[in-house]
C-alpha positions as CSV (number, residue, x, y, z in Angstrom):
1,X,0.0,0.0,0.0
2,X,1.5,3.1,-0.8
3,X,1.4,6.4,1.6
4,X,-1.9,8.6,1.7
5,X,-1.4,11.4,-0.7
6,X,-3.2,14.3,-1.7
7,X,-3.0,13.6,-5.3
8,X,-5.3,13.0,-8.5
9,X,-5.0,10.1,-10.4
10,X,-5.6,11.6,-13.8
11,X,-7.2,9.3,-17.1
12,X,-5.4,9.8,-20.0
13,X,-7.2,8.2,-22.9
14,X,-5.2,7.1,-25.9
15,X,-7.9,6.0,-28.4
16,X,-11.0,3.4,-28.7
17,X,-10.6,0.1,-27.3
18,X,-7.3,1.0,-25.6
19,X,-8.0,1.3,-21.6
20,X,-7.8,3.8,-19.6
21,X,-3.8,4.9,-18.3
22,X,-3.8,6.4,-14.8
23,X,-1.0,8.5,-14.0
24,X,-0.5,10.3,-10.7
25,X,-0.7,14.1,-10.8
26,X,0.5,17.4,-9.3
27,X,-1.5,18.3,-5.9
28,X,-4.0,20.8,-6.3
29,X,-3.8,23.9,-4.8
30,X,-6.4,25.0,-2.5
31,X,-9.3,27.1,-4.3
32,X,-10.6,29.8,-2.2
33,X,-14.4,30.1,-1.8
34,X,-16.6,32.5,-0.5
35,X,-20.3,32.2,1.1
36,X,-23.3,34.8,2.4
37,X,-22.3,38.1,2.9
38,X,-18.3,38.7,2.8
39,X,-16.9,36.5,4.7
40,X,-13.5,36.7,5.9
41,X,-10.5,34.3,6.4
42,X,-10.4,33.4,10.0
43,X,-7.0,35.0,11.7
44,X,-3.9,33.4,12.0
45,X,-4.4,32.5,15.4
46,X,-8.1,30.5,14.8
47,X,-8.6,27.4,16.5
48,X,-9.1,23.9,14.6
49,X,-12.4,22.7,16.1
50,X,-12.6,19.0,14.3
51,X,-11.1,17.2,11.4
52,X,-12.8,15.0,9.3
53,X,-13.0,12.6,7.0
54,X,-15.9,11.9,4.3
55,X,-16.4,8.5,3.0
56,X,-19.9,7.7,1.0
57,X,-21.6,5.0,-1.5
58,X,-19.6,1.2,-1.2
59,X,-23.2,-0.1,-2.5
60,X,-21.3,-2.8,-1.3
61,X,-23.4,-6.3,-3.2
62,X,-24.0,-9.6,-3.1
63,X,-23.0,-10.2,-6.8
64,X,-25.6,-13.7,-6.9
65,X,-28.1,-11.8,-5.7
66,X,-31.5,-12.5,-7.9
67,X,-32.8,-9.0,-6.8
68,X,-30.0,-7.8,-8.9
69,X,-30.8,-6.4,-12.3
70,X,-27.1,-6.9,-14.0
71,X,-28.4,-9.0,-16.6
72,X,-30.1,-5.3,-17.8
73,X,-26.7,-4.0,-18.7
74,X,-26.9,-4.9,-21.9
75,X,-29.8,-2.7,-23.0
76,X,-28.0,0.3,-22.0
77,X,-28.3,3.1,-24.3
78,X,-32.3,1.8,-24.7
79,X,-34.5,4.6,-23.1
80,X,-36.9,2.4,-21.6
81,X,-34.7,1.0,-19.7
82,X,-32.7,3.6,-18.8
83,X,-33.4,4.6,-15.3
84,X,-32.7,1.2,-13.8
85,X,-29.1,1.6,-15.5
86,X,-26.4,1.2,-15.0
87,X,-27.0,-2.3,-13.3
88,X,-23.7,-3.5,-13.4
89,X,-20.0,-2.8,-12.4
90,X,-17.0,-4.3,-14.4
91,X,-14.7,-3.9,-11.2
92,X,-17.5,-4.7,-8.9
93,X,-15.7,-8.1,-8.2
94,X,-12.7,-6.7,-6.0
95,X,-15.0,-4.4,-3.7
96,X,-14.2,-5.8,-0.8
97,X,-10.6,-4.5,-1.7
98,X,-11.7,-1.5,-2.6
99,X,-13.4,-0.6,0.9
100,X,-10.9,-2.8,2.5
101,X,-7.7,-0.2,1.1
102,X,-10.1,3.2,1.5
103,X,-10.0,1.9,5.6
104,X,-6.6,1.3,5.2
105,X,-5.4,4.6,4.0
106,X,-8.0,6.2,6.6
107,X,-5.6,4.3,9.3
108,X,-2.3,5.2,8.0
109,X,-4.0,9.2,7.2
110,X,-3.3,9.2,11.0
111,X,0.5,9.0,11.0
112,X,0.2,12.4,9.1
113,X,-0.2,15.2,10.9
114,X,-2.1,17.5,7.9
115,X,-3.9,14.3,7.3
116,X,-5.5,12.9,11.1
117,X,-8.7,12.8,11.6
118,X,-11.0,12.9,14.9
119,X,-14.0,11.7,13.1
120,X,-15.4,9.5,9.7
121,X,-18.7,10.2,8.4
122,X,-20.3,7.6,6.1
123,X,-23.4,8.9,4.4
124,X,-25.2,5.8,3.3
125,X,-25.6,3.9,0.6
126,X,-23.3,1.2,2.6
127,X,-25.2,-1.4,1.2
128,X,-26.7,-2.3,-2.5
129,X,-30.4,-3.8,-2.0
130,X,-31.2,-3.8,1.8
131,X,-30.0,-7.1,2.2
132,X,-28.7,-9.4,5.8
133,X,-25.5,-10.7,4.1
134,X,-24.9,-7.2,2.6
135,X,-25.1,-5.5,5.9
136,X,-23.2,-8.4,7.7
137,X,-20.1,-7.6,5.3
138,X,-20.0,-4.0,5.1
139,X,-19.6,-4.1,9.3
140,X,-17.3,-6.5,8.8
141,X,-15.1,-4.0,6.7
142,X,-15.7,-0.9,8.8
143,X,-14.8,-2.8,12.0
144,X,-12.4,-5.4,11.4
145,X,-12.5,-9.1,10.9
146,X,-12.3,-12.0,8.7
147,X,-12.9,-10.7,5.2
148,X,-15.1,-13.2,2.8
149,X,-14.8,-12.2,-0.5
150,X,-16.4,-15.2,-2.5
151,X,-19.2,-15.9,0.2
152,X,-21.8,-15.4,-1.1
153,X,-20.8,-16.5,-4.7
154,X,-19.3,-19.3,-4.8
155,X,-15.8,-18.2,-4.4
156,X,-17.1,-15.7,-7.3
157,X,-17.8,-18.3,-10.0
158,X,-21.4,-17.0,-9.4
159,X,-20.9,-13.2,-10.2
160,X,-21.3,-12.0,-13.6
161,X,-17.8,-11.5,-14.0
162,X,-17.1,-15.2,-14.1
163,X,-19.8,-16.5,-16.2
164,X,-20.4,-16.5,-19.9
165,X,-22.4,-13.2,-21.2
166,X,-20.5,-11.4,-23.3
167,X,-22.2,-8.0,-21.8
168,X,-20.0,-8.3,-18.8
169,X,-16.0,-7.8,-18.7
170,X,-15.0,-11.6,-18.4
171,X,-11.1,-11.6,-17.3
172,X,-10.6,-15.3,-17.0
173,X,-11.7,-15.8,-20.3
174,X,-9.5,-15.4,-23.6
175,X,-13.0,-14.5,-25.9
176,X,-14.3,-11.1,-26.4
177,X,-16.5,-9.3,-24.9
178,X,-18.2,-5.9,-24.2
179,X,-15.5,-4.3,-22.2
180,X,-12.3,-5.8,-23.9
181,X,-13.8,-4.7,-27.1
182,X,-14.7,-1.1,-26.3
183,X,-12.5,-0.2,-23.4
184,X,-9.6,-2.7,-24.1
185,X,-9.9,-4.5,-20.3
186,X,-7.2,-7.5,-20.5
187,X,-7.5,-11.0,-20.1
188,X,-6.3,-12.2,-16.5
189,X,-6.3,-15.9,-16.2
190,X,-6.0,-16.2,-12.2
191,X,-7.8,-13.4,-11.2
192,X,-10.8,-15.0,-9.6
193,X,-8.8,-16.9,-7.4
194,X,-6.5,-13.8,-5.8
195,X,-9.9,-11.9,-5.8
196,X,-12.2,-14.7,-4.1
197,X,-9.3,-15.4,-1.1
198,X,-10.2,-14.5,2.2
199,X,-8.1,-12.0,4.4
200,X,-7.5,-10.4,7.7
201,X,-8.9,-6.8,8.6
202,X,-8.2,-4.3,10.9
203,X,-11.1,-2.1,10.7
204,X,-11.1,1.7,11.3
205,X,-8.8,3.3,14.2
206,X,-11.1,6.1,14.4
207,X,-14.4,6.5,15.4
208,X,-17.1,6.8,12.6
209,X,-20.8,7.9,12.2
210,X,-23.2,6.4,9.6
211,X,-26.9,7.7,8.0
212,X,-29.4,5.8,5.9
213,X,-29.5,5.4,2.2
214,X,-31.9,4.5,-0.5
215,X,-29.7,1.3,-1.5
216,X,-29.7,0.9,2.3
217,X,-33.4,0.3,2.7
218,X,-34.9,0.0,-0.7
219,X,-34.6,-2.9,-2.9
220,X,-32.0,-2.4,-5.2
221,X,-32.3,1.4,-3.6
222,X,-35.6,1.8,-5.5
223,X,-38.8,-0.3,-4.3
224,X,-40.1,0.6,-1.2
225,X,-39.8,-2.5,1.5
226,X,-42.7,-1.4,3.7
227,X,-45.0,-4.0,1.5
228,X,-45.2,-7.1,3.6
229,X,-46.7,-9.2,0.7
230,X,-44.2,-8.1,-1.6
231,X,-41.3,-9.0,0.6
232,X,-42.7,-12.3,1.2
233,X,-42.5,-12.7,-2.3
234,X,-39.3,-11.1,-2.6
235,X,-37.3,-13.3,-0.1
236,X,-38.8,-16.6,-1.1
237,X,-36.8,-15.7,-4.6
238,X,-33.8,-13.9,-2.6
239,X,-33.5,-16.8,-0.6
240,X,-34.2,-19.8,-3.6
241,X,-31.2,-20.9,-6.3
242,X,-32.7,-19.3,-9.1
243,X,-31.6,-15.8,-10.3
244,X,-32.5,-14.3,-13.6
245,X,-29.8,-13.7,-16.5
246,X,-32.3,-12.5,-19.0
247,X,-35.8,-10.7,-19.3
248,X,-38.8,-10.2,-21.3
249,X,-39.8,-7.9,-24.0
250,X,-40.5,-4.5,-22.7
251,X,-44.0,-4.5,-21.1
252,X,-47.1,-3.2,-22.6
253,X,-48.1,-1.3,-19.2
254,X,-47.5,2.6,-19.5
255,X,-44.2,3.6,-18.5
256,X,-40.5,2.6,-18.9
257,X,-39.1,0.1,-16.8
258,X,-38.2,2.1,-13.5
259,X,-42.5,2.9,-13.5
260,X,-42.8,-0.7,-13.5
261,X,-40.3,-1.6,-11.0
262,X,-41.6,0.8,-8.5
263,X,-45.3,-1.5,-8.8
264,X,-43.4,-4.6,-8.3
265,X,-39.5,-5.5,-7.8
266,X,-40.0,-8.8,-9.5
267,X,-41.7,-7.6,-13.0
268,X,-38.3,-7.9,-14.7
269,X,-37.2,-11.2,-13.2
270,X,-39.3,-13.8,-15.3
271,X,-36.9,-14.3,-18.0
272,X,-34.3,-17.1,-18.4
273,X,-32.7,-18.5,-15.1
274,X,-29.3,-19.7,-13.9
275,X,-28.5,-21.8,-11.0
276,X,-26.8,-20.0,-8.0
277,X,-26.2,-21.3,-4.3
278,X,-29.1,-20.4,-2.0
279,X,-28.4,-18.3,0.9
280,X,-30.9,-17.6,3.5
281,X,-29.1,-14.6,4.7
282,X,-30.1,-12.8,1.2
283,X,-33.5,-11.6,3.1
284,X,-34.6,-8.6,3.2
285,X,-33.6,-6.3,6.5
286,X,-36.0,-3.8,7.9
287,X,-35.0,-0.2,9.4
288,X,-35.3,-1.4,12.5
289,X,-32.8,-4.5,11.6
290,X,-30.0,-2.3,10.1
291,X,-29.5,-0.3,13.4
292,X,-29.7,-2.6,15.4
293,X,-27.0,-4.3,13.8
294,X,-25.2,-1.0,14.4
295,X,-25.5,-1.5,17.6
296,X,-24.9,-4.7,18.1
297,X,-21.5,-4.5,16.2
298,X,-18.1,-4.8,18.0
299,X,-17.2,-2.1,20.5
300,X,-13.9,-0.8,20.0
301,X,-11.9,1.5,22.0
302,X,-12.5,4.5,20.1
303,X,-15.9,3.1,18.3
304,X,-19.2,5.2,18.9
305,X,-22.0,2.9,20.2
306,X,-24.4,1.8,17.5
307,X,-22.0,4.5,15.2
308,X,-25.0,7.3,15.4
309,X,-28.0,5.2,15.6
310,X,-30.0,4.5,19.6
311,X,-31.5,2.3,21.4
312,X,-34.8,5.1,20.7
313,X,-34.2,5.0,17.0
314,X,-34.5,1.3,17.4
315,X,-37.3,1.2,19.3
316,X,-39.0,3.9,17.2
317,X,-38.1,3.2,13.8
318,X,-36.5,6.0,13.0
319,X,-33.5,6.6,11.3
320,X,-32.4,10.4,12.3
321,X,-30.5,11.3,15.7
322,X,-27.9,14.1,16.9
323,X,-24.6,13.3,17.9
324,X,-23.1,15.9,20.5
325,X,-19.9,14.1,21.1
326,X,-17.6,16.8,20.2
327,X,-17.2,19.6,22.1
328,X,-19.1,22.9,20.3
329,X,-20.2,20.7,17.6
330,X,-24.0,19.5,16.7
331,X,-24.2,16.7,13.9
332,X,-27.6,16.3,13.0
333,X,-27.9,13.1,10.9
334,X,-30.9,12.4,8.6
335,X,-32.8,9.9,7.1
336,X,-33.6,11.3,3.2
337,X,-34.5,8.0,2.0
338,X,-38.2,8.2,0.6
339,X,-39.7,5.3,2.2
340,X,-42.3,4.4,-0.8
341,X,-39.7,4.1,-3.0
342,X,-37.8,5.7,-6.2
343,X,-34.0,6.3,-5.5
344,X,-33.9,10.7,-4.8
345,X,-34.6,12.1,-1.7
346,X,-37.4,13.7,1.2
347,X,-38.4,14.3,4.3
348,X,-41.6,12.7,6.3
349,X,-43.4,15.5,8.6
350,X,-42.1,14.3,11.9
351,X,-39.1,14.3,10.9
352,X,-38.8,17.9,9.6
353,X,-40.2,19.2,12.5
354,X,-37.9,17.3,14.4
355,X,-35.1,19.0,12.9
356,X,-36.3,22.6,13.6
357,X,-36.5,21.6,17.5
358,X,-32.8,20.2,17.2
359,X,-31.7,23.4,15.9
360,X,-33.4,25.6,17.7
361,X,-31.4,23.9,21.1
362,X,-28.4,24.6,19.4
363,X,-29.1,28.4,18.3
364,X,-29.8,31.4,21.4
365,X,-31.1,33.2,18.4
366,X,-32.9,32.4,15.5
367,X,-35.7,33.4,12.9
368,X,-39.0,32.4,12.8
369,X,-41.0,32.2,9.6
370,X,-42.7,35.8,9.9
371,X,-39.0,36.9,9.6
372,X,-39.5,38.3,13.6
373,X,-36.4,36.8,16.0
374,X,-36.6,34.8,18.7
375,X,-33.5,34.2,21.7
376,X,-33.2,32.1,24.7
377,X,-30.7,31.1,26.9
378,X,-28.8,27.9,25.7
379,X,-25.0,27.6,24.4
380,X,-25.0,27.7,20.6
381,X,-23.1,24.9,18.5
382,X,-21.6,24.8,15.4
383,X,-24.4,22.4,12.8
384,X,-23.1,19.7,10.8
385,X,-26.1,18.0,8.8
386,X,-25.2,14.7,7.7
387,X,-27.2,12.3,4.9
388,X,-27.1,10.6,2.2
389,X,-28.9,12.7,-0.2
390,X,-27.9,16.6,-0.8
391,X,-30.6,19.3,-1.5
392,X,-30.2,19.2,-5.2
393,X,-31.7,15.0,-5.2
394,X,-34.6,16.4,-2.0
395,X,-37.2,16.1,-5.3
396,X,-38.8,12.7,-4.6
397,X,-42.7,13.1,-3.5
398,X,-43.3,9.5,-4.8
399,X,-46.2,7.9,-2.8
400,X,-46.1,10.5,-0.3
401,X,-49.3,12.4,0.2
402,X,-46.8,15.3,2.2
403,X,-43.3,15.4,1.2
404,X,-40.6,18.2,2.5
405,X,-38.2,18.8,-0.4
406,X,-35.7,21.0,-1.4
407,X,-37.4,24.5,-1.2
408,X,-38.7,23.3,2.5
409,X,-35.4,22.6,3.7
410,X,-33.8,25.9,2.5
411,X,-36.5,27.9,3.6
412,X,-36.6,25.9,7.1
413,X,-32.6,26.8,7.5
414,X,-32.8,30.2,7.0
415,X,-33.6,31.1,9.9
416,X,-30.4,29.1,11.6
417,X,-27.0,31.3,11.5
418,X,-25.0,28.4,13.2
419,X,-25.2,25.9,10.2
420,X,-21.9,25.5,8.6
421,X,-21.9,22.6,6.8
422,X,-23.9,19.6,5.0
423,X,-22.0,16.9,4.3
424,X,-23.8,14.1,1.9
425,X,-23.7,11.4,-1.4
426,X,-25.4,9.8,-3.2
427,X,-24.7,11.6,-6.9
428,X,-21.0,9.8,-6.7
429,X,-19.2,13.0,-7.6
430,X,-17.2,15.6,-6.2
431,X,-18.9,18.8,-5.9
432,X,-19.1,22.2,-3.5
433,X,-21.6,24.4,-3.8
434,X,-23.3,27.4,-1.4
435,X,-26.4,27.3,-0.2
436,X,-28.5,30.0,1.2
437,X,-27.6,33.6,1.7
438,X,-26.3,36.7,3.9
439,X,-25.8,35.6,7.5
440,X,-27.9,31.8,7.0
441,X,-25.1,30.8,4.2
442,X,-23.4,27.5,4.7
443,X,-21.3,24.7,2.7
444,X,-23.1,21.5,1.1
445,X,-20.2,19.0,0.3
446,X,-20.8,15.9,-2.1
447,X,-18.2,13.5,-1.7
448,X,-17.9,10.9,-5.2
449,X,-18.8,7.1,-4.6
450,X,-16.0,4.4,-3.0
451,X,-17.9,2.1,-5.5
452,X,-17.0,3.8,-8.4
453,X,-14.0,5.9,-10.4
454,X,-12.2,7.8,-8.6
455,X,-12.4,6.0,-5.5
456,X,-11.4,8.8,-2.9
457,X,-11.6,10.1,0.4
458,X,-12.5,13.9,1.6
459,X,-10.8,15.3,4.1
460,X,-11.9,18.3,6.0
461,X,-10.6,20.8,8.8
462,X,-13.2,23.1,10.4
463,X,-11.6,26.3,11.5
464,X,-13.2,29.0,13.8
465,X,-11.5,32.5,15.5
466,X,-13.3,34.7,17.9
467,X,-15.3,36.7,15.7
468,X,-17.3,34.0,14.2
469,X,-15.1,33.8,10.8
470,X,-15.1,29.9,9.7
471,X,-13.1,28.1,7.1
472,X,-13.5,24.9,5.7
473,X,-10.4,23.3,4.5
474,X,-11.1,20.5,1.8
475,X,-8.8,18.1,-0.1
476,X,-9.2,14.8,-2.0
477,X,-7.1,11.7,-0.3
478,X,-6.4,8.8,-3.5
479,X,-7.3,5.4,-1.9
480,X,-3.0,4.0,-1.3
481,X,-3.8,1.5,-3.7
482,X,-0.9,1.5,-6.4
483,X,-1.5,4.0,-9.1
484,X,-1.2,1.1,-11.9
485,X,-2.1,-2.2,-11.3
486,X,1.2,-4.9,-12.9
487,X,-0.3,-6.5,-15.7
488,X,-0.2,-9.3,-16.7
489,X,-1.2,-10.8,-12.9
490,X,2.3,-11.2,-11.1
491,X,3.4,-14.5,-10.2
492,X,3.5,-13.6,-6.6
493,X,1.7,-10.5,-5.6
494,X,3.2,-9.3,-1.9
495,X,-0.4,-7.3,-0.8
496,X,-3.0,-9.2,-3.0
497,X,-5.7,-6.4,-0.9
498,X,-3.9,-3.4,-2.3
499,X,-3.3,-5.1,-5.6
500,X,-7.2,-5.9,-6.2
501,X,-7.8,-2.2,-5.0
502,X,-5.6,-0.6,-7.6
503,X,-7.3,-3.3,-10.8
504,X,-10.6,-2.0,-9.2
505,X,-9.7,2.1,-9.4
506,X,-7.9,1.4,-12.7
507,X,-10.8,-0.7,-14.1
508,X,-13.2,2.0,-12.8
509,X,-11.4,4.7,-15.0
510,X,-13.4,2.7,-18.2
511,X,-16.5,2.8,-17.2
512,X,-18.0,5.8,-18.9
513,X,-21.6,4.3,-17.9
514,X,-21.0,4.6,-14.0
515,X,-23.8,6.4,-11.8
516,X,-20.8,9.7,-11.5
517,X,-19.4,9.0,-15.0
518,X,-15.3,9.6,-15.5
519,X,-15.5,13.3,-14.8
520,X,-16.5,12.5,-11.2
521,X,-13.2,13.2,-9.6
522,X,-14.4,17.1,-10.3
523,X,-13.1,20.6,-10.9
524,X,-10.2,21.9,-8.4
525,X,-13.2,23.9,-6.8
526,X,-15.2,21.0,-5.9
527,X,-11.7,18.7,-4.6
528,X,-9.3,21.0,-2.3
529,X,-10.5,24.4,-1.0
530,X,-10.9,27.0,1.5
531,X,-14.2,28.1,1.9
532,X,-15.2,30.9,4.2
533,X,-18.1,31.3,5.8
534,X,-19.7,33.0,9.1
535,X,-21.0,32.5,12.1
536,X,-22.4,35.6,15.0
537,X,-19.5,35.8,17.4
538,X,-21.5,34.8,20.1
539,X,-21.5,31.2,18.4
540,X,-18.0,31.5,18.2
541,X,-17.6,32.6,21.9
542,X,-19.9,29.5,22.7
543,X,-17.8,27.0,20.3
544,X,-14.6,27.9,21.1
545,X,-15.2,28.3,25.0
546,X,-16.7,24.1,24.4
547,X,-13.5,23.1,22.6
548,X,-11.0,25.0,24.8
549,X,-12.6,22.7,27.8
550,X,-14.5,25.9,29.3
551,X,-17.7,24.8,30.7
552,X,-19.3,27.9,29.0
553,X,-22.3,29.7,29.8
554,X,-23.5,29.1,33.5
């Protein structure tokens, strides 16, 4: 593995059919950003209030899955069946790795000073369709343990990489297909077997919060799992040794594929079948099931119980909760996952009010809707919102008879000066942008997808001086996986992990069709930055009295 780097592995293209050549780049230096009304950079002397670090979207699979749609891959490019694309991954194979090396480099981040973190934020999206096995994995990665790549596949000979359609990159095979003809992947007889071994884990050396994502509780993050009927039906084929590899003709109904999907997750499954191993553990897991899991997971001497999620949420089936555990600091995390299905983003009712009561203990002066202010007495904190969709994907009213979206959540922050920053996913790309205006301004942050090209980390440094000027420091961490995997496959590979993680980024590079598509590494103004922002000083009195170990106000 090499050393954490502030870098950019740059694609370099030489012609059709020829892959994809990574070479490692020049840092970026920092772009400085500006948000509300004239902010200015925080003096010399400002205090560093919390580093983090931003990690989003594994969609971490169960390749054998029948819920998966991969066999659709092929149609890509057909309309109808567009919004259920892309349904397949050519470096999908070696994600363990991929997760396995981002934890890795997290770990060795903390041997550099610039680079230590106190916290890791995962915004969702951990898993692919909602299922047991799924979950059981991705906690396996986060926290350490034996690592099972072939598993659930029969030491991968059941994942679509390792079969016979031609629509799927096949390494071990010496015949053409899809992505050797158009991207020039290679033939790499032995792959399967470095890929499929198990290996050892540490787990992360810091402590981490997680949030809830559509792929999290959705099947295949897009049919609501509320249904009981349906999810009978669902895990009596989840749980059989029948998966489709083909479909039918596109269905009379009105619609494209997605509107059909969203009536019933199985419409697309009646076509030709292939024999897998059965797994009971492919059920579906409730809400209420993936916390708990949380909280049942391994403590560690640095790990946050249940890593966000309570007891309450548990008890109440609810996904949102505040974590106070750092002093001057308020995360609120959400749950933006639309519960009747489609993949973008809302809020439920109780929920949004929710959030105004959690900021409103935070602020000792806000605005109400009539524009009038209100104060009491309570020590402000800097607001971190956490989830896995951003305002830009808060459009999804389906099946809801009230739904807050975008335009309810702007207006509803407004009124809250101490909001800083939103940190979130799902889009799998790099990008910055301002929200709001004059005094209410704050950062959103979209971090790109660990599932997907270009396979990074953000790191962030919040800084704060006495007159309530912040700055947000940024930058882009390359997962320390080589920068070019040795082709042909080495005789004797010394890290086969960090090996598998570099054919995975690399690989990645090629796929043009992925959800965040090869520009998703972004613009220098969306990677490594400075942005400034405000907060009153009386937040900043507040905040910085909390972090200096001052009890505050009395």
């Amino acid at each position: 593995m090499e050393t954490p780097r502030s870098l950019t592995k740059h694609r370099i293209r030489r012609s059709p059919g020829t892959p994809a050549r990574l070479t490692t780049g020049p840092a970026d230096e920092p772009v400085t950003r500006a948000a509300g009304s004239e902010p200015i950079t925080p003096k010399a002397n400002a205090t560093s209030l919390l580093r983090l670090v931003h990690i989003t979207d594994f969609q971490h699979g169960d390749l054998a899955s029948p819920m998966r749609n991969d066999y659709l891959q092929k149609y890509a490019g057909q309309d109808y069946w567009a919004r259920l694309l892309p349904a397949y991954r050519p470096q999908e194979f070696l994600q363990w790795h991929a997760l396995a090396t981002i934890v890795r480099t997290v770990n060795a981040m903390q041997e550099v000073p610039e680079l230590s973190a106190d916290l890791l934020l995962c915004t969702g999206d951990a898993t692919d369709s909602s299922q047991v096995n799924e979950l059981r994995d991705y906690l396996s990665l986060m926290d350490g343990g034996t690592v099972h790549p072939g598993r659930h596949t029969a030491d991968l000979t059941e994942a679509p990489s390792f079969g016979t359609d031609t629509s799927f990159w096949l390494p071990e095979s010496s015949g053409s297909d899809e992505w050797k003809d158009s991207c020039g992947l290679p033939h790499i007889p032995g792959i399967r077997t470095i890929a499929a071994a198990p290996f050892e884990h540490q787990g992360l050396d810091i402590p981490w919060l997680t949030c809830f994502g559509n792929h999290d509780q959705l099947i295949q993050g897009r049919h609501t799992s509320l249904d009981a009927q349906t999810n009978r039906r669902v895990n009596t084929y989840l749980e059989g040794s029948d998966k489709s590899s083909g479909t039918r003709a596109p269905a009379p109904q009105p619609g494209d594929a997605m509107d059909q999907y969203l009536e019933d997750p199985l419409i697309h499954t009646p076509g030709e079948q292939q024999q897998i191993t059965a797994d009971a553990a492919r059920r579906i897991v409730s809400r209420r099931e993936y916390m708990q899991a949380h909280l049942d997971a391994a403590d560690s001497p640095v790990s946050i119980p249940g890593r966000g999620f309570s007891p309450e949420n548990v008890e109440n089936d609810t996904a949102y909760y505040v974590y106070d555990g750092h002093p001057g600091i308020r995360f609120i995390a959400l749950d933006t996952t639309n519960t009747r299905g489609d993949v973008d983003g809302c809020l439920g009712e109780e929920q949004f009010h929710w959030i105004e009561e959690r900021l409103r203990e935070v602020h000792s002066t806000y605005r109400l809707p009539d524009g009038s202010e209100a104060r009491h007495d309570v020590a402000n904190r800097l607001v971190v919102l956490v989830s896995h969709h951003g305002t830009r994907k808060l459009i999804n009213d389906y099946g809801q008879q009230r739904a807050y979206l975008r335009d309810d959540v702007l207006r509803l922050l407004s009124g809250f000066d101490n909001v800083a920053l939103w940190m979130n996913g799902h889009t799998h790309v790099n990008e910055i942008e301002a929200r709001g205006s004059g005094s209410a301004a704050f950062w959103e942050i979209t971090t790109s997808a660990v599932a997907e090209w270009p396979v990074q980390l953000r790191h962030l440094d919040i800084v704060c001086d006495e007159e309530g000027n912040v700055e947000i420091r940024t930058r882009m961490i390359d997962s320390a996986a080589p920068t070019v995997p040795e082709l042909p496959l080495p005789a004797s590979i010394t890290d086969p992990v960090a090996y598998c993680a570099s054919l995975h980024r690399w690989v990645g590079a090629n796929d043009a069709g992925s959800v965040g598509g090869l520009d998703a590494d972004g613009e220098p103004h969306h990677r490594t930055t400075r942005l400034l922002a405000s907060v009153p000083a009386e937040t900043a009195a507040d905040v910085l009295s909390a972090a200096s170990g001052d009890s505050g106000r009395d």
